[in-house]
N, CA, C and O atoms as a GROMACS GRO file, in nm:
protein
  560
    1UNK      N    1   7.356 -24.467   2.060
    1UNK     CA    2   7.303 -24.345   2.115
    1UNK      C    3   7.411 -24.240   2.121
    1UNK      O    4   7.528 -24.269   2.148
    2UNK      N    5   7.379 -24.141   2.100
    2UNK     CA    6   7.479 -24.028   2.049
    2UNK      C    7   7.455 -23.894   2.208
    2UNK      O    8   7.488 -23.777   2.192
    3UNK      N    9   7.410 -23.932   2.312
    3UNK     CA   10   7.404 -23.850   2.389
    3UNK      C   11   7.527 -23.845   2.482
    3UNK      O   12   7.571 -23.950   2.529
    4UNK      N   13   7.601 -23.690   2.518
    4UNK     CA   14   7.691 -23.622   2.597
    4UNK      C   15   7.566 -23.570   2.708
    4UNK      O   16   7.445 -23.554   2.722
    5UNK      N   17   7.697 -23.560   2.773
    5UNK     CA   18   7.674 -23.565   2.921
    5UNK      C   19   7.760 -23.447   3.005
    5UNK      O   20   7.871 -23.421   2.958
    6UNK      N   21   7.726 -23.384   3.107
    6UNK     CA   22   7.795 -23.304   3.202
    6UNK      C   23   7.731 -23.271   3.314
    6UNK      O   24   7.609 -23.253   3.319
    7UNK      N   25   7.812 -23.260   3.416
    7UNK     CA   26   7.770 -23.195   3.578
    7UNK      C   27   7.749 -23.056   3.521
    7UNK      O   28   7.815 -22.998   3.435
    8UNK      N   29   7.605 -23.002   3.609
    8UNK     CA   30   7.582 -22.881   3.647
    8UNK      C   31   7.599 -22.805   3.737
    8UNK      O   32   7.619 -22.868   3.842
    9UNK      N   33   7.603 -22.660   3.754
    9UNK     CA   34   7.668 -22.606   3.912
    9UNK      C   35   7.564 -22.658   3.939
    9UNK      O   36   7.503 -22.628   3.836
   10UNK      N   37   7.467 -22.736   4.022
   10UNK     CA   38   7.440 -22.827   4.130
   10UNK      C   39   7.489 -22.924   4.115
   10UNK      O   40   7.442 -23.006   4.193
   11UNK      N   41   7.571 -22.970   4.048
   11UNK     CA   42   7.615 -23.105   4.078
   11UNK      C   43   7.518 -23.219   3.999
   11UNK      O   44   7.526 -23.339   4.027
   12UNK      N   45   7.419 -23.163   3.889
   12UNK     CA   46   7.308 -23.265   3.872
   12UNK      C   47   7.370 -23.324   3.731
   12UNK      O   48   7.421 -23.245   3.652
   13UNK      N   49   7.366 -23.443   3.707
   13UNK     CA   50   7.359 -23.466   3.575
   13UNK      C   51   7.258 -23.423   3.484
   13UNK      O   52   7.136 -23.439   3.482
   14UNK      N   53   7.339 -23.364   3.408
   14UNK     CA   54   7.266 -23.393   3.218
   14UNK      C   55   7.305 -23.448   3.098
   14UNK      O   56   7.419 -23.453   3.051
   15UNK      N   57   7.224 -23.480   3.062
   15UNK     CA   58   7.267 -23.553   2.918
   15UNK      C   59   7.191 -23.504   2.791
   15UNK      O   60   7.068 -23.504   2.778
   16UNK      N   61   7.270 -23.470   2.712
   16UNK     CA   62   7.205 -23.386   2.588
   16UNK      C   63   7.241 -23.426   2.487
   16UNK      O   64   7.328 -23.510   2.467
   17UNK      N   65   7.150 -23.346   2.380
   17UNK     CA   66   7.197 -23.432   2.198
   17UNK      C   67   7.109 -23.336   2.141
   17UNK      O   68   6.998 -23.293   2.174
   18UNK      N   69   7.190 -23.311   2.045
   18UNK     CA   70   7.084 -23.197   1.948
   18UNK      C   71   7.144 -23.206   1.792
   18UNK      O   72   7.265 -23.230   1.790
   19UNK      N   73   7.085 -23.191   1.670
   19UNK     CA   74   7.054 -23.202   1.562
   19UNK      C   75   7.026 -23.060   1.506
   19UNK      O   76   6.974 -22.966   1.564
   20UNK      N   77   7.072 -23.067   1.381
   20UNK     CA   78   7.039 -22.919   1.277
   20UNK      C   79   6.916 -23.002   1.197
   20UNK      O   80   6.908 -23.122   1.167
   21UNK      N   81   6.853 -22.926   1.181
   21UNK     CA   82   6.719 -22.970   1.110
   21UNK      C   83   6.723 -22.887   0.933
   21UNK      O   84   6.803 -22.797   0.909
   22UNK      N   85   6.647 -22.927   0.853
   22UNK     CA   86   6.657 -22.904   0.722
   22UNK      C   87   6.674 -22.756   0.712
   22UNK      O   88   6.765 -22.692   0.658
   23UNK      N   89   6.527 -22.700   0.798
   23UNK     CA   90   6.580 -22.554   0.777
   23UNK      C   91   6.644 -22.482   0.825
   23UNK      O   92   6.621 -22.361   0.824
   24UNK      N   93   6.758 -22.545   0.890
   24UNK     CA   94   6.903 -22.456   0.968
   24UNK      C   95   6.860 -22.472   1.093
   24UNK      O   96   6.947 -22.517   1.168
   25UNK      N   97   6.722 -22.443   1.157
   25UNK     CA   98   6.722 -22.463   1.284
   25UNK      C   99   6.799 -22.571   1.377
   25UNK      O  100   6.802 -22.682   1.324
   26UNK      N  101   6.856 -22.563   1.490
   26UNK     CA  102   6.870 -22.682   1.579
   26UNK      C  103   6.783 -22.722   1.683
   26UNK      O  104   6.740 -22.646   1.769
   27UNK      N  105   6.758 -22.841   1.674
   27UNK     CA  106   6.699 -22.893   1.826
   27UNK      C  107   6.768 -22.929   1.922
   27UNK      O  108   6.859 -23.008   1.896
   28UNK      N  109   6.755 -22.899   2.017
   28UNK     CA  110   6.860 -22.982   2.116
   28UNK      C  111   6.771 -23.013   2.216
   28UNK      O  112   6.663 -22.957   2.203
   29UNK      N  113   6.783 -23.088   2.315
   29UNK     CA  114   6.686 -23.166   2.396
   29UNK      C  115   6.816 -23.240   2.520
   29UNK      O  116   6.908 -23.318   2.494
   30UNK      N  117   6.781 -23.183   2.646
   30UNK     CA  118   6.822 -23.183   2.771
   30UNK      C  119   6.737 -23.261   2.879
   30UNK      O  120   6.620 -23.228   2.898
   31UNK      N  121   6.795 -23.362   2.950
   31UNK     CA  122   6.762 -23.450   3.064
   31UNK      C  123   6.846 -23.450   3.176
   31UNK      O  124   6.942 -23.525   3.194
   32UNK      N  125   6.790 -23.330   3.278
   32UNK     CA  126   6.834 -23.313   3.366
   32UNK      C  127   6.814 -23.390   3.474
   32UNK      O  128   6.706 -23.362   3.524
   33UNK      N  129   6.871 -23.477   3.531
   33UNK     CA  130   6.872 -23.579   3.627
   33UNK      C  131   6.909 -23.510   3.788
   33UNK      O  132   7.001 -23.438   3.826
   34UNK      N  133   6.789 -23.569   3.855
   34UNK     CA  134   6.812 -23.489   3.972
   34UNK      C  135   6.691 -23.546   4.082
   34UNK      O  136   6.581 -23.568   4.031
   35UNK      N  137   6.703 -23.567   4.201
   35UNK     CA  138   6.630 -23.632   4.282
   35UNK      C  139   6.530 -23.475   4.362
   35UNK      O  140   6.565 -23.359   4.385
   36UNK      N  141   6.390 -23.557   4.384
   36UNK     CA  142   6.283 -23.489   4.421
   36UNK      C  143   6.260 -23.571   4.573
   36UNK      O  144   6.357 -23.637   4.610
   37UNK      N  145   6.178 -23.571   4.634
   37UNK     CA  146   6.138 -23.630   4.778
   37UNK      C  147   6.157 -23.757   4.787
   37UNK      O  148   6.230 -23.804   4.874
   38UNK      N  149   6.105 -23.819   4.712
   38UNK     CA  150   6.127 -23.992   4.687
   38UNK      C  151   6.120 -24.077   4.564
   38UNK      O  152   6.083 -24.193   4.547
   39UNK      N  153   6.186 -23.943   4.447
   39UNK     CA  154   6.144 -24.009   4.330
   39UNK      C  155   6.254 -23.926   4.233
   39UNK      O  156   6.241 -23.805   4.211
   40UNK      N  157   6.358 -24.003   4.180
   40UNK     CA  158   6.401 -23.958   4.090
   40UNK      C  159   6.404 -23.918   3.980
   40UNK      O  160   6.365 -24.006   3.902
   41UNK      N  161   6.444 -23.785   3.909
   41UNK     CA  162   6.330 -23.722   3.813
   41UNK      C  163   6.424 -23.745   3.647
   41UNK      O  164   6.488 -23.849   3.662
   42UNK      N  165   6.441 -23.712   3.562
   42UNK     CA  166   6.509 -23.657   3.459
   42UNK      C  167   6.382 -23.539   3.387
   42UNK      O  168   6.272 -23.550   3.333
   43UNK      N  169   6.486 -23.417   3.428
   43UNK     CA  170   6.346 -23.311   3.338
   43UNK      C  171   6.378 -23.286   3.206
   43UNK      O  172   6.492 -23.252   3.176
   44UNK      N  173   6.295 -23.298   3.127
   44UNK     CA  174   6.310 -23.277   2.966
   44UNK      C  175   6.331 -23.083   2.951
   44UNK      O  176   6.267 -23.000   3.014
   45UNK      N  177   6.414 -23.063   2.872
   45UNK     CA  178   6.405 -22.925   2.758
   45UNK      C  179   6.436 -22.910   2.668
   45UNK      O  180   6.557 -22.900   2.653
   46UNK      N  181   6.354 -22.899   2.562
   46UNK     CA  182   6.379 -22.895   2.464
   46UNK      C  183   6.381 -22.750   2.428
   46UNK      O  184   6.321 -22.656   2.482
   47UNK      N  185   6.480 -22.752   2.301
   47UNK     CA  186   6.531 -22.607   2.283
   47UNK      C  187   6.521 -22.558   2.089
   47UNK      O  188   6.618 -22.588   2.018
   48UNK      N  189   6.446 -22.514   2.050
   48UNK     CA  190   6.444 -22.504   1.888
   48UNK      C  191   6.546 -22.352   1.905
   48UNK      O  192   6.521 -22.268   1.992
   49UNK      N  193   6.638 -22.340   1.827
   49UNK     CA  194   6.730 -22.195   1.803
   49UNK      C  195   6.801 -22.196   1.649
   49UNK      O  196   6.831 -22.289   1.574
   50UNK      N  197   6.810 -22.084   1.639
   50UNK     CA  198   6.896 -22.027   1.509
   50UNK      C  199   7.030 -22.042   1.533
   50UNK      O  200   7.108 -22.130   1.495
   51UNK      N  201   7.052 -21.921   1.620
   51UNK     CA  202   7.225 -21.957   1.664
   51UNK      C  203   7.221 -21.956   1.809
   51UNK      O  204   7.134 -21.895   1.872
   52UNK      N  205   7.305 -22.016   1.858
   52UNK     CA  206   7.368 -22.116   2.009
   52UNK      C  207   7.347 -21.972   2.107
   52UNK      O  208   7.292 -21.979   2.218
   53UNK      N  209   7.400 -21.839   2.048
   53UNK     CA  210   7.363 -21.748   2.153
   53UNK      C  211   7.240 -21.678   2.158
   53UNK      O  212   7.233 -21.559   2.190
   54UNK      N  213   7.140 -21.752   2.126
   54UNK     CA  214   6.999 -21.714   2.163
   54UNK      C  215   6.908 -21.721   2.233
   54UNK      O  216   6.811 -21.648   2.251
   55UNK      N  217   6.963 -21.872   2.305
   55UNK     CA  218   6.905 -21.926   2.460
   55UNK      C  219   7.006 -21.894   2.513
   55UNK      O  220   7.119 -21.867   2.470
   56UNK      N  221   6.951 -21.898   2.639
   56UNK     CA  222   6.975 -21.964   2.786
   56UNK      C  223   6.964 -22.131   2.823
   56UNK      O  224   6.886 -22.214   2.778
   57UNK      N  225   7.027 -22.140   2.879
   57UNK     CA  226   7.005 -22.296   2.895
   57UNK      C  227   6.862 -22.319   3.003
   57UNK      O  228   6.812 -22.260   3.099
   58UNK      N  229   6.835 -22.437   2.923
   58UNK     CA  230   6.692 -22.471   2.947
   58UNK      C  231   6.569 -22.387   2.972
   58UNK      O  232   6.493 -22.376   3.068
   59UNK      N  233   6.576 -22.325   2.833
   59UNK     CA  234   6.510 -22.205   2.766
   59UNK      C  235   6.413 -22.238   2.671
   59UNK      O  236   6.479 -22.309   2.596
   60UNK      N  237   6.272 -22.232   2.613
   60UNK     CA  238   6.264 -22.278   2.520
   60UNK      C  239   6.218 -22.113   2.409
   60UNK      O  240   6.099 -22.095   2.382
   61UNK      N  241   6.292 -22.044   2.374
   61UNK     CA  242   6.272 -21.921   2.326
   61UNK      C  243   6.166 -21.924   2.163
   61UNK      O  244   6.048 -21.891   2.147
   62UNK      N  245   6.242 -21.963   2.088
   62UNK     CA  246   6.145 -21.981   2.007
   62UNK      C  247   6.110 -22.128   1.914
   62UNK      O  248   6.193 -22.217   1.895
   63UNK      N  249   5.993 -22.129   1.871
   63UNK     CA  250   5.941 -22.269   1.807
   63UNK      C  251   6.041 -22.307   1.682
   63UNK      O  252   6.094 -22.417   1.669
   64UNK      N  253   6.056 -22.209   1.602
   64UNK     CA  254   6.107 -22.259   1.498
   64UNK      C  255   6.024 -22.242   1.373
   64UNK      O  256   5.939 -22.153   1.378
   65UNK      N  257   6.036 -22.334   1.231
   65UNK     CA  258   6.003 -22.338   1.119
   65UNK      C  259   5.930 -22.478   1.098
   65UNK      O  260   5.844 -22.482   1.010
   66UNK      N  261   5.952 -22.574   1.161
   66UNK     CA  262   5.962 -22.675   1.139
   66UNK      C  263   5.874 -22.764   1.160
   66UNK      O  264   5.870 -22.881   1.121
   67UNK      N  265   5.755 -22.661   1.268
   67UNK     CA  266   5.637 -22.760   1.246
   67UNK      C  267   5.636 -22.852   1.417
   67UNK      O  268   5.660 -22.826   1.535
   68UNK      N  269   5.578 -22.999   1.312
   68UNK     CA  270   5.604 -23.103   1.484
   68UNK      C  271   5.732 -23.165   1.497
   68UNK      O  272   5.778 -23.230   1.591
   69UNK      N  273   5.815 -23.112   1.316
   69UNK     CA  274   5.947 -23.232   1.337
   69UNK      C  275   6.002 -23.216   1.493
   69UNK      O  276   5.985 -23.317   1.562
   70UNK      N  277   6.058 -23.114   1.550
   70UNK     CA  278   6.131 -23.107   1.644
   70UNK      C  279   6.058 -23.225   1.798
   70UNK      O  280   6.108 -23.288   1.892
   71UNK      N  281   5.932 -23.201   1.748
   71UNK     CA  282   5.812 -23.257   1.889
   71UNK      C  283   5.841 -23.417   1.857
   71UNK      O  284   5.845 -23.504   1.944
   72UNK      N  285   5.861 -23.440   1.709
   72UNK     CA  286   5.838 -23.626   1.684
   72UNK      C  287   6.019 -23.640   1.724
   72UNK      O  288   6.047 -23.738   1.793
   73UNK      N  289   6.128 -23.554   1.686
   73UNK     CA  290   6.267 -23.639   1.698
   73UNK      C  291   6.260 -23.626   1.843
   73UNK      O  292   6.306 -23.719   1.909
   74UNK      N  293   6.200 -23.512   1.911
   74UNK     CA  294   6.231 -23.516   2.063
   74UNK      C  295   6.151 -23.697   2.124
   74UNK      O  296   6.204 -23.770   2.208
   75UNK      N  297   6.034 -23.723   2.061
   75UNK     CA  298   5.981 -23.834   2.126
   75UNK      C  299   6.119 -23.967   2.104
   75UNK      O  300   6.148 -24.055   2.185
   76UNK      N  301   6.163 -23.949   2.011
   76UNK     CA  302   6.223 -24.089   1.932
   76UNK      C  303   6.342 -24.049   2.041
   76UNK      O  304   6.400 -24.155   2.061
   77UNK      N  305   6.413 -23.932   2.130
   77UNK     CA  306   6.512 -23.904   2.226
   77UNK      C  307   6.482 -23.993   2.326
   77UNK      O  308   6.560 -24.075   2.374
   78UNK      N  309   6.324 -23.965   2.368
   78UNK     CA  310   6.331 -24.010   2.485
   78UNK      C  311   6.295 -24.153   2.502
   78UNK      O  312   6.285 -24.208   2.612
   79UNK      N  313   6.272 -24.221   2.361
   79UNK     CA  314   6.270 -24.374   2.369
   79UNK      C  315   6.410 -24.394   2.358
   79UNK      O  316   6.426 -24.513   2.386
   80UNK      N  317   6.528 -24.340   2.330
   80UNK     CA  318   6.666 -24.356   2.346
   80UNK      C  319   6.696 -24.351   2.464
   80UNK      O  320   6.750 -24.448   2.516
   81UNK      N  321   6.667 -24.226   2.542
   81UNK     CA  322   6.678 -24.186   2.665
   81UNK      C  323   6.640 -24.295   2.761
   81UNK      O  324   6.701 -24.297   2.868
   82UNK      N  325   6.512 -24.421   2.727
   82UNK     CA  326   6.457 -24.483   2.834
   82UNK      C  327   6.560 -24.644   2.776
   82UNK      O  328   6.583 -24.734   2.857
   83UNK      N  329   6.600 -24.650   2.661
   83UNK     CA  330   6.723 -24.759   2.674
   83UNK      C  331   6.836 -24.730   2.722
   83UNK      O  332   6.903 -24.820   2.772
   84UNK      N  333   6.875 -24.619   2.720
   84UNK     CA  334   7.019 -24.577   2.780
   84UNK      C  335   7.020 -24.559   2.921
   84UNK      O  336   7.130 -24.575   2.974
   85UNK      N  337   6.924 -24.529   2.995
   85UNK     CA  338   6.889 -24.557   3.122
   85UNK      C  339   6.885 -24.715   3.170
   85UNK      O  340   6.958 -24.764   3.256
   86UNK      N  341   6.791 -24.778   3.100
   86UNK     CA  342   6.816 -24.923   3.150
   86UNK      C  343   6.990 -24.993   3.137
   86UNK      O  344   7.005 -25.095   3.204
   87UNK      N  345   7.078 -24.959   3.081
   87UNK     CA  346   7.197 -25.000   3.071
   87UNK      C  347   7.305 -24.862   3.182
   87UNK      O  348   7.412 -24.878   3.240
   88UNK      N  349   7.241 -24.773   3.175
   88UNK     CA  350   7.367 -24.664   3.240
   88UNK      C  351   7.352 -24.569   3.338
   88UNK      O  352   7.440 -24.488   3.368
   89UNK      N  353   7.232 -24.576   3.395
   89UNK     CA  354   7.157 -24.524   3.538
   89UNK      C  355   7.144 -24.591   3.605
   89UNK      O  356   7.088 -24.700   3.604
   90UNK      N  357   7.205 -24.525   3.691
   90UNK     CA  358   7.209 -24.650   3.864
   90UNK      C  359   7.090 -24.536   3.953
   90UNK      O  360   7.087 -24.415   3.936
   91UNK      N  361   7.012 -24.602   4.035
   91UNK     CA  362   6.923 -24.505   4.119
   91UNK      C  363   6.875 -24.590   4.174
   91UNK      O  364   6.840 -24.684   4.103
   92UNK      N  365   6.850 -24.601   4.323
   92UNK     CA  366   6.785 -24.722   4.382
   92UNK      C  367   6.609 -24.629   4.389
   92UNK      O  368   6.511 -24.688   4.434
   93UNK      N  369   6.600 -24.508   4.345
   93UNK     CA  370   6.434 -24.446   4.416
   93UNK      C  371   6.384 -24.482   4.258
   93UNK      O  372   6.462 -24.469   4.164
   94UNK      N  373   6.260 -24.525   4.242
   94UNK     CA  374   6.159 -24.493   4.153
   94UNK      C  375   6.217 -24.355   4.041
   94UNK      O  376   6.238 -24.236   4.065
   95UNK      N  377   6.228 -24.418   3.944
   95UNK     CA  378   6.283 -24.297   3.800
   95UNK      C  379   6.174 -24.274   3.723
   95UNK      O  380   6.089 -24.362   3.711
   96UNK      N  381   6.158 -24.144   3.657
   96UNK     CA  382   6.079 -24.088   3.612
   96UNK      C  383   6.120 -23.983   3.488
   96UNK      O  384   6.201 -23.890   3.497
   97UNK      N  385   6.057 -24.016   3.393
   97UNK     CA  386   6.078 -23.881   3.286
   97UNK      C  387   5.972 -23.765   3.321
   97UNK      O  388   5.850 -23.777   3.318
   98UNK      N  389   6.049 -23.646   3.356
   98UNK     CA  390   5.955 -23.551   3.391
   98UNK      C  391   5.944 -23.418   3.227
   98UNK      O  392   6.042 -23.381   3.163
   99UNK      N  393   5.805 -23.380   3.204
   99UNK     CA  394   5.800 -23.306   3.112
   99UNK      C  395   5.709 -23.187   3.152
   99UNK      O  396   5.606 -23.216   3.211
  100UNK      N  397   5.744 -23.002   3.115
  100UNK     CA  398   5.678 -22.915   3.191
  100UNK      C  399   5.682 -22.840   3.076
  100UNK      O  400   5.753 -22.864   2.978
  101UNK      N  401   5.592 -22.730   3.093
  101UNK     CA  402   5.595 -22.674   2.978
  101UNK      C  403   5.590 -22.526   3.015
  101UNK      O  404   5.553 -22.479   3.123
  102UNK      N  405   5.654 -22.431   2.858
  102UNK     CA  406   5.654 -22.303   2.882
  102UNK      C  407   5.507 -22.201   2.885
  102UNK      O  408   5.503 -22.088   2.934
  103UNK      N  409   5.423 -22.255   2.837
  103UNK     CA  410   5.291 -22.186   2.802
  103UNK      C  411   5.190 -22.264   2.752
  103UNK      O  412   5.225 -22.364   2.689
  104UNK      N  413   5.063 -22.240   2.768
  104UNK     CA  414   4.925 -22.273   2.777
  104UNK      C  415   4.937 -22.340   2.655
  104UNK      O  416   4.902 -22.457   2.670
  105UNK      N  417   4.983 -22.307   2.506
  105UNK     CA  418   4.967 -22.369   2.400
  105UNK      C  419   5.039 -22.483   2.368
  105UNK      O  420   5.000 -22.561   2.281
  106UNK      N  421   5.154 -22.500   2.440
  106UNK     CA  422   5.232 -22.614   2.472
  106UNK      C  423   5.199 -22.724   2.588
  106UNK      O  424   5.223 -22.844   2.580
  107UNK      N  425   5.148 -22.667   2.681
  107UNK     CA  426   5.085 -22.732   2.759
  107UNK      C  427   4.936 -22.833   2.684
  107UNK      O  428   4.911 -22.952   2.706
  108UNK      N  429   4.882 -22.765   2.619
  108UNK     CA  430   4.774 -22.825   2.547
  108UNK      C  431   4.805 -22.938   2.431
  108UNK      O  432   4.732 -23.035   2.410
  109UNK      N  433   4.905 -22.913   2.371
  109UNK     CA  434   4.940 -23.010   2.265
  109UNK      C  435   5.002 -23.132   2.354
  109UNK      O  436   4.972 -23.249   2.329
  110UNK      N  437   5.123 -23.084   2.495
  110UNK     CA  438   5.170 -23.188   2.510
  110UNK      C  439   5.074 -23.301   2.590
  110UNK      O  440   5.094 -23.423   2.593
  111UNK      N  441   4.950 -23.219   2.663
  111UNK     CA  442   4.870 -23.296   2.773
  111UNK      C  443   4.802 -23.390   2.628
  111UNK      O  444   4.796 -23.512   2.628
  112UNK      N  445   4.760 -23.313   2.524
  112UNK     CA  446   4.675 -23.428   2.416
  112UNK      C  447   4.774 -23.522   2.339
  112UNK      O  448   4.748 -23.621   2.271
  113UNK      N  449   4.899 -23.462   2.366
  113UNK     CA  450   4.995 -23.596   2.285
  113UNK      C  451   5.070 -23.689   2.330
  113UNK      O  452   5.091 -23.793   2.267
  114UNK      N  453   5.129 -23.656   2.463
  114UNK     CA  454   5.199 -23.738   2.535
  114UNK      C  455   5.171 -23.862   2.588
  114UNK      O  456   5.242 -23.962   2.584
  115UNK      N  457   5.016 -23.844   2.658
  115UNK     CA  458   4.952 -23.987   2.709
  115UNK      C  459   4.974 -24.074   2.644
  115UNK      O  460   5.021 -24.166   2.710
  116UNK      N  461   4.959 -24.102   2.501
  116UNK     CA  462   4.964 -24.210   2.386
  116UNK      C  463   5.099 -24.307   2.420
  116UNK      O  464   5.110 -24.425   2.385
  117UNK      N  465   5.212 -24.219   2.508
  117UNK     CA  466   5.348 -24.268   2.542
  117UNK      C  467   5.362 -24.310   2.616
  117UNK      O  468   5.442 -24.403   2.614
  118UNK      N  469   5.293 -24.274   2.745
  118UNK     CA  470   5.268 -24.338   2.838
  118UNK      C  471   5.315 -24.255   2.984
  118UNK      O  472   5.361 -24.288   3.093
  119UNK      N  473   5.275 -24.128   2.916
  119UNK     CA  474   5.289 -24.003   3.032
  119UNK      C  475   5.139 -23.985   3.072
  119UNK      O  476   5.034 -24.011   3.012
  120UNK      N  477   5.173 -23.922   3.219
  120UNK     CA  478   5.065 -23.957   3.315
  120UNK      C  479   5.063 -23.807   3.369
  120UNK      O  480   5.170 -23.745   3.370
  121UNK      N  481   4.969 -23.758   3.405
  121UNK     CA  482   4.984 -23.608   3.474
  121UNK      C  483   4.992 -23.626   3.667
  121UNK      O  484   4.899 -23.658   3.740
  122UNK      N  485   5.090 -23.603   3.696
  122UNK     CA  486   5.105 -23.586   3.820
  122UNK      C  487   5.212 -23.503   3.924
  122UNK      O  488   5.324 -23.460   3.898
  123UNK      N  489   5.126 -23.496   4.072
  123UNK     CA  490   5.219 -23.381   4.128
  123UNK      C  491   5.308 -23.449   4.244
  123UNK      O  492   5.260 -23.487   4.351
  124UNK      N  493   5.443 -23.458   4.210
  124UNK     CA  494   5.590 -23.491   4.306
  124UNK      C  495   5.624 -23.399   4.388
  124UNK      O  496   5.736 -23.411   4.438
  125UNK      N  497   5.536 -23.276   4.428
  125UNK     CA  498   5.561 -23.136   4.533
  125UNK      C  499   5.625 -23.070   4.425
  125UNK      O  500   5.742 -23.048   4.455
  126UNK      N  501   5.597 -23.030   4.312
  126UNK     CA  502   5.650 -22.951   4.246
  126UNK      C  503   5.539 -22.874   4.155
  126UNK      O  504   5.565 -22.777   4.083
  127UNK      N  505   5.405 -22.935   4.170
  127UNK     CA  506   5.309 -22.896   4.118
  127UNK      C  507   5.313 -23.000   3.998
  127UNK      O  508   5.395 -23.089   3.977
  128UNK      N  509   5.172 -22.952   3.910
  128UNK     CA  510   5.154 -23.114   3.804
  128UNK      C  511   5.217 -23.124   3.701
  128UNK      O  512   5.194 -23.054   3.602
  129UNK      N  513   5.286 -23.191   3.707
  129UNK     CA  514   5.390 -23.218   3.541
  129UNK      C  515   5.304 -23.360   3.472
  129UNK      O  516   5.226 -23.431   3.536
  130UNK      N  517   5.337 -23.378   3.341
  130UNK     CA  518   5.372 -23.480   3.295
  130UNK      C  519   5.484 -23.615   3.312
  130UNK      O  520   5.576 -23.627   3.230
  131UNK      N  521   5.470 -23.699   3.409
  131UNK     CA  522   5.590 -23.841   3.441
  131UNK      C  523   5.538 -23.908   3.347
  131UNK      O  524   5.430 -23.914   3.289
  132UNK      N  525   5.656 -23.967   3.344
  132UNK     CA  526   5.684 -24.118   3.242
  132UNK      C  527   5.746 -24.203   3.328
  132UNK      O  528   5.846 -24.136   3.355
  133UNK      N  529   5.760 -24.327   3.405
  133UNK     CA  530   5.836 -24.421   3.466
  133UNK      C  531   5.886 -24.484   3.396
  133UNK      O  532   5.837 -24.543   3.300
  134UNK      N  533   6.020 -24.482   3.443
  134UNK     CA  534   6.125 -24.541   3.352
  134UNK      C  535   6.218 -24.667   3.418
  134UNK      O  536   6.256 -24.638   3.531
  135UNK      N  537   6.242 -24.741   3.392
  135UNK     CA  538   6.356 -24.858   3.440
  135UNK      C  539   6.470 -24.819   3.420
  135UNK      O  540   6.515 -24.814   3.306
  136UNK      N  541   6.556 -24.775   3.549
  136UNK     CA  542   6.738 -24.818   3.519
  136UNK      C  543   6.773 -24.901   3.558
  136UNK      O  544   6.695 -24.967   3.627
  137UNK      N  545   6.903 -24.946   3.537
  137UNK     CA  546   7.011 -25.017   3.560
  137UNK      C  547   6.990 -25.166   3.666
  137UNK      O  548   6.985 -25.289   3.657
  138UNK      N  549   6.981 -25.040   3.781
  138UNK     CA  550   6.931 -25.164   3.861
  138UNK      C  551   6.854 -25.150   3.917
  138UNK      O  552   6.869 -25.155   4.039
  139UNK      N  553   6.741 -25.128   3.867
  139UNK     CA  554   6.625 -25.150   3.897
  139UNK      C  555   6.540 -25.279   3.802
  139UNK      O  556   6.418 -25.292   3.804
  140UNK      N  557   6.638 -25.369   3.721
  140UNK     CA  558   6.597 -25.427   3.620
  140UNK      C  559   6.624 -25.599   3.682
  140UNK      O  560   6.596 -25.695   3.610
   0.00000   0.00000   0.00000
């Protein structure tokens, strides 16, 4: 697994990994780790860009060229993301992949594609996202 890592000014972990894609675009894809009321979260963002100064971090500005590639390597992340957790996340609360979206048309593709993975629509006081429950470390 090829994912870097850094503290945020809150103090939260992230762990990121991103790829140039055929047509120059990059993906990059962010798991921000960070505790909610009684349930520890990692929030997904994924980021399609031309050049590095076009976002903001955890931005998703524009789609790209590329279609669903960016939507299928982001899935194959977060089956990385849920082995690298079972070996390197310690959390004693209930872990969760959390996924939110920027707009109605993204919202629609991800509510009809995600379930198949084993994302669930629900609200942690943050209003309704997409969770995934995940196993770390020691929770195994």
């Amino acid at each position: 697994m090829t994912f870097n890592y850094y503290n945020d000014q809150d103090g939260d972990l992230v762990i990121i990994d991103k790829e140039v894609l055929p047509s120059g675009m990059t993906v990059q894809i962010e798991f921000e780790l960070y505790e909610l009321n009684n349930v520890a979260v990692a929030n997904v963002s994924l980021n399609v860009y031309k050049k590095r100064k076009q976002i903001e971090r955890n931005t998703l500005c524009q789609s790209g060229k590329d279609g669903f590639k960016p939507l299928f390597w982001a899935m194959n992340k977060v089956k990385e993301f849920e082995e690298y957790a079972k070996t390197e996340l310690y959390n004693p609360l209930p872990c969760y992949i959390q996924v939110y979206w920027a707009d109605n048309r993204r919202a629609r593709l991800y509510k009809r594609y995600l379930p198949r993975y084993g994302f669930e629509l629900k609200n942690f006081g943050q209003g309704t996202m997409l969770y995934k429950k995940i196993e770390t470390a020691n929770q195994i």
